[in-house]
C-alpha positions in Angstrom: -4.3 -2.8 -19.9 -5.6 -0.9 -22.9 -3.2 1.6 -25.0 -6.4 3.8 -24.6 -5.6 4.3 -21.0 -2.2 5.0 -20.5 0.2 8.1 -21.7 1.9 7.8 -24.7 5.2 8.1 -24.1 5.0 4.5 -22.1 4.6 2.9 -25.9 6.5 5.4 -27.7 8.5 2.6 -29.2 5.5 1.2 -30.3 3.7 3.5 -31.6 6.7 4.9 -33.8 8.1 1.9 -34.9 8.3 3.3 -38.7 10.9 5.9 -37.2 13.0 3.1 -36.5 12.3 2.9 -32.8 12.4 -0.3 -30.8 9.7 -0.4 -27.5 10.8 1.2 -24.5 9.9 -0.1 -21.7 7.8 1.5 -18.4 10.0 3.1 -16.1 9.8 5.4 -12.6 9.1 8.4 -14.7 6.0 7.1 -16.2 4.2 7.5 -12.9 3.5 10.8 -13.2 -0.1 11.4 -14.4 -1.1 15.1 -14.1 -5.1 15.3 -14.6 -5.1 19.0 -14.3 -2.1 21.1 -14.5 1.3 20.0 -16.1 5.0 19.7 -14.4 5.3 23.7 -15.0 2.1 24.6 -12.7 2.3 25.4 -9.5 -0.3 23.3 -8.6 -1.1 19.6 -10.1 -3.7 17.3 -9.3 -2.7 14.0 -10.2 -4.7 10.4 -11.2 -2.9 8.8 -7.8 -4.4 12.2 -5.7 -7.8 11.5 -7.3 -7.5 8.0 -6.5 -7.0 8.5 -3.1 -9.6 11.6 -2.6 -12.0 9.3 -4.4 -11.3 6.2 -2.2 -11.7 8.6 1.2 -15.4 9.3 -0.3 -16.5 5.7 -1.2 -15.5 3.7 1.5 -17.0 6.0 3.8 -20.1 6.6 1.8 -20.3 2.3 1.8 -19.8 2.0 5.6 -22.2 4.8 6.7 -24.6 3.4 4.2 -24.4 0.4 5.7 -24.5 1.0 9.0 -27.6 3.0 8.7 -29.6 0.1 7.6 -28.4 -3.0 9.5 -30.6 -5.9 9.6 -30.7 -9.3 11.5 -30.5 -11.1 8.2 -26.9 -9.3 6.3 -27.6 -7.8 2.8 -24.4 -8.3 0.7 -23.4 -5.8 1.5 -23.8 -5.5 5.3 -22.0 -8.7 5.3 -19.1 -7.5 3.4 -19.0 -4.6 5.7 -19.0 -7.3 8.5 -16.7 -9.6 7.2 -14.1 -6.7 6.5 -14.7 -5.1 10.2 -14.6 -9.0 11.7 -11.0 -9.4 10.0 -9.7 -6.4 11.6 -10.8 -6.2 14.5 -10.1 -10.4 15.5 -7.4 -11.6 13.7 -5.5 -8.8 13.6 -6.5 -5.8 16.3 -7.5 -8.1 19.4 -5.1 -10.8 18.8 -1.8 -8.6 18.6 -2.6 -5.8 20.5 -4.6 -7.9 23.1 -8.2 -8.2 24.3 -7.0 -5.8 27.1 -6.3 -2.9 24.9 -7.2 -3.2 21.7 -10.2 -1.5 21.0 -9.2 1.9 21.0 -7.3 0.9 17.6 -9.8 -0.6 15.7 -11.1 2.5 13.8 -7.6 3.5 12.8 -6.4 -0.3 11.8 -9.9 -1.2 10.0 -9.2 2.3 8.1 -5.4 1.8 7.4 -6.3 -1.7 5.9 -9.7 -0.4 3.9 -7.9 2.7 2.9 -4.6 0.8 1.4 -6.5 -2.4 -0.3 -8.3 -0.1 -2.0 -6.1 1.8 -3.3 -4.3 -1.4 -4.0 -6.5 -3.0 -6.1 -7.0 0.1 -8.2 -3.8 -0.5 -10.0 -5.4 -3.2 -11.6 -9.1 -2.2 -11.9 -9.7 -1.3 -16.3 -9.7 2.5 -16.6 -7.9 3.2 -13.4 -4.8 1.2 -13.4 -2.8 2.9 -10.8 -1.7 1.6 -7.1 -1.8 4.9 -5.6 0.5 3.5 -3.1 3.3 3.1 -5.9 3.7 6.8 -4.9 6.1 7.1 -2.1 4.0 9.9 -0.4 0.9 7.8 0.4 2.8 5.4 2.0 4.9 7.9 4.0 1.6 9.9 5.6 0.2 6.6 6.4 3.4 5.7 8.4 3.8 9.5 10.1 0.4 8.6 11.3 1.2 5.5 13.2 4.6 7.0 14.0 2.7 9.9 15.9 0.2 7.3 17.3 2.6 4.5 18.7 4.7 7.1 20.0 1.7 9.0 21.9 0.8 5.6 23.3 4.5 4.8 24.8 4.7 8.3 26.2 1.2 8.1 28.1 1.9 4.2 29.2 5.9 5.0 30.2 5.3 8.2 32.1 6.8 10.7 30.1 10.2 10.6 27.9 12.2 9.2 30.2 9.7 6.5 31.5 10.1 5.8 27.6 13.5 6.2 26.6 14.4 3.8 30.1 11.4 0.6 28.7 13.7 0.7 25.4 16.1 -1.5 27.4 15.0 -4.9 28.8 15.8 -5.1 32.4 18.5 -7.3 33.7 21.2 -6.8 30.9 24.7 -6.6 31.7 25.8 -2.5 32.4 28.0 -3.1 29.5 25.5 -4.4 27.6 22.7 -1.5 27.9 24.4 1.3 26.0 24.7 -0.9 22.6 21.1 -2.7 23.2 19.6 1.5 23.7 21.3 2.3 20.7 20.0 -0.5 18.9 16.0 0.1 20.1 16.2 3.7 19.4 17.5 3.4 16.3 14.9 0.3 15.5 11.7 2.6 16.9 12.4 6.1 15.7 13.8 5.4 12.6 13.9 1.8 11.5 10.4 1.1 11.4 8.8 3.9 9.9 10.8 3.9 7.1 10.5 0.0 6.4 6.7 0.2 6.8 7.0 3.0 4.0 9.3 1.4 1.9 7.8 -2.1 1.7 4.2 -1.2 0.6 5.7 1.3 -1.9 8.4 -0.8 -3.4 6.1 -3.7 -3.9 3.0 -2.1 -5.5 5.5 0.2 -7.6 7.8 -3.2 -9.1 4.0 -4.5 -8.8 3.1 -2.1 -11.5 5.6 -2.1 -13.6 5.8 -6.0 -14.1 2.3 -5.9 -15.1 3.2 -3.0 -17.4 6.1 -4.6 -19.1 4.2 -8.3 -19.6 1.3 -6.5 -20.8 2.7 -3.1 -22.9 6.0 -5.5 -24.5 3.3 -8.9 -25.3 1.1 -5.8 -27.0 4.0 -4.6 -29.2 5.3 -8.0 -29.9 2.0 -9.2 -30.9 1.2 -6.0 -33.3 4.9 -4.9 -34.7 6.5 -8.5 -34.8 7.7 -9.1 -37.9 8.0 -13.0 -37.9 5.1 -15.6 -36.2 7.7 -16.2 -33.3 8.3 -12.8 -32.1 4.0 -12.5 -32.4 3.5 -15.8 -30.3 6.0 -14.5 -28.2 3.7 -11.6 -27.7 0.5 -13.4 -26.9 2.6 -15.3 -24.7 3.9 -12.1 -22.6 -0.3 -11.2 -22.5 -0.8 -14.7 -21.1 2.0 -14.0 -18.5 0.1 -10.5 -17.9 -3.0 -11.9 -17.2 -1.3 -14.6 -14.8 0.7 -12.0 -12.9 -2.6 -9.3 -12.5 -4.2 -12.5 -10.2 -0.7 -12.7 -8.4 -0.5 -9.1 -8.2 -4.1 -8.9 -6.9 -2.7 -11.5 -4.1 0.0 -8.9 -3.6 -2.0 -6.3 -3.2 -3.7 -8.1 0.0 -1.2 -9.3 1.5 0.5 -5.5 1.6 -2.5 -4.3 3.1 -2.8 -6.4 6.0 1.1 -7.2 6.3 0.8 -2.9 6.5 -2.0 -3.2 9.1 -0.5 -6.0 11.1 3.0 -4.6 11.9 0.7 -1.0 13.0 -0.8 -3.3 15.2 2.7 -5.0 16.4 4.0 -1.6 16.9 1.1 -0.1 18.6 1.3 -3.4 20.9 5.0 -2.8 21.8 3.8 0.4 23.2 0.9 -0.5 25.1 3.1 -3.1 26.5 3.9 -2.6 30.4 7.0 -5.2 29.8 9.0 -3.5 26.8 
């Protein structure tokens, strides 16, 4: 990550080390990047909003381009497309939800997993450098929208709430029993879920980003304000740690995605369900 591309106030310590200053490091605050606008206007549009707005616009630019000229014989790209489409609709769509009922879903899981890897990766891509899902709104539409879609789908398969509310306990429990196990699965589907499906993909790419920030920003500083040769190899040693971590975090980043996409497709399975 280049100094070039970040605020200032993430490297204030560095940058005003004559005043005496020691680095401070990245925190929670420094995720606020207003493009237009400031924390005064009543209307801001941030990097993380851009990021997102742009991502909408290029994936599906890529797929209608790509689906507009399909061949026999894949271009690169065509098999990109396929390869992408092919992992969510097989490993993930038709082998939770079931070759039954699964295709209905497909165009909502292959854009929930396009949608959040790409905005993944972005938060390690030069001049961009921002997981937009490190902001906790992203995550939290994403998760009202297969809240709402889950839900829909219990509702139409139950018969109506009480059809619903009534498949929340597993027949032949002890009377005794039923009360605490309702409890239990209510408070798991309406409120549990959603907000640990939220929570994970934030929380990672957010202590993501700022382990990549504090390897990276503090090996910088030690390297260009250490005043001995220990405390400067101990900053090319935090860059080689940055550089190790960005291939972890790129891991990461995948592995939220389709962990994201998979336990959509659980829940959406759960409801489709005739059993539970």
């Amino acid at each position: 990550m280049s100094l070039s591309v970040v605020p200032a106030h993430w490297v204030q310590g560095g940058v005003s080390a004559a005043d005496g200053e020691g680095f401070q490091a990245p925190g929670i605050e420094s995720f606020w990047w207003p493009l237009i606008g400031s924390d005064t206007s009543n209307w801001t549009l941030t990097r993380p909003a851009f990021v997102v707005m742009a991502s909408v616009v290029i994936i599906g630019f890529f797929f209608l381009a790509v689906a507009g000229k399909l061949t026999v014989v894949p271009s690169k790209r065509q098999w990109v497309a396929e390869q992408a489409y092919g992992f969510v609709r097989n490993t993930i769509a038709r082998d939770v939800i079931g070759a039954k009922d699964f295709r209905p879903f497909v165009p909502l899981l292959m854009t929930l997993f396009t949608l959040i890897l790409f905005n993944n990766v972005m938060g390690i891509l030069p001049f961009v450098q921002f997981p937009s899902m490190s902001r906790i709104a992203f995550p939290m539409v994403l998760t009202l929208i297969v809240y709402v879609v889950y839900h829909t789908v219990g509702l139409r398969r139950k018969h109506g709430v009480i059809g619903y509310l009534k498949s929340l306990v597993p027949p032949g429990l002890p009377m005794w029993l039923r009360p605490i196990m309702f409890v239990l699965e209510f408070l798991t589907y309406f409120i549990i879920r959603p907000l640990t499906l939220a929570l994970r993909l934030f929380g990672n790419m957010l202590a993501g980003h700022l382990m990549l920030l504090v390897f990276i920003l503090g090996g910088e500083y030690l390297l260009v304000h250490g005043s001995n040769l220990f405390i400067q190899a101990s900053g090319i040693l935090g860059l080689g740690f940055g550089i190790v971590m960005t291939f972890f975090e790129l891991l990461v980043q995948f592995l939220q995605a389709f962990i994201f996409t998979l336990l959509s497709a659980l829940y959406i399975s759960d409801a489709v369900s005739e059993e539970h």
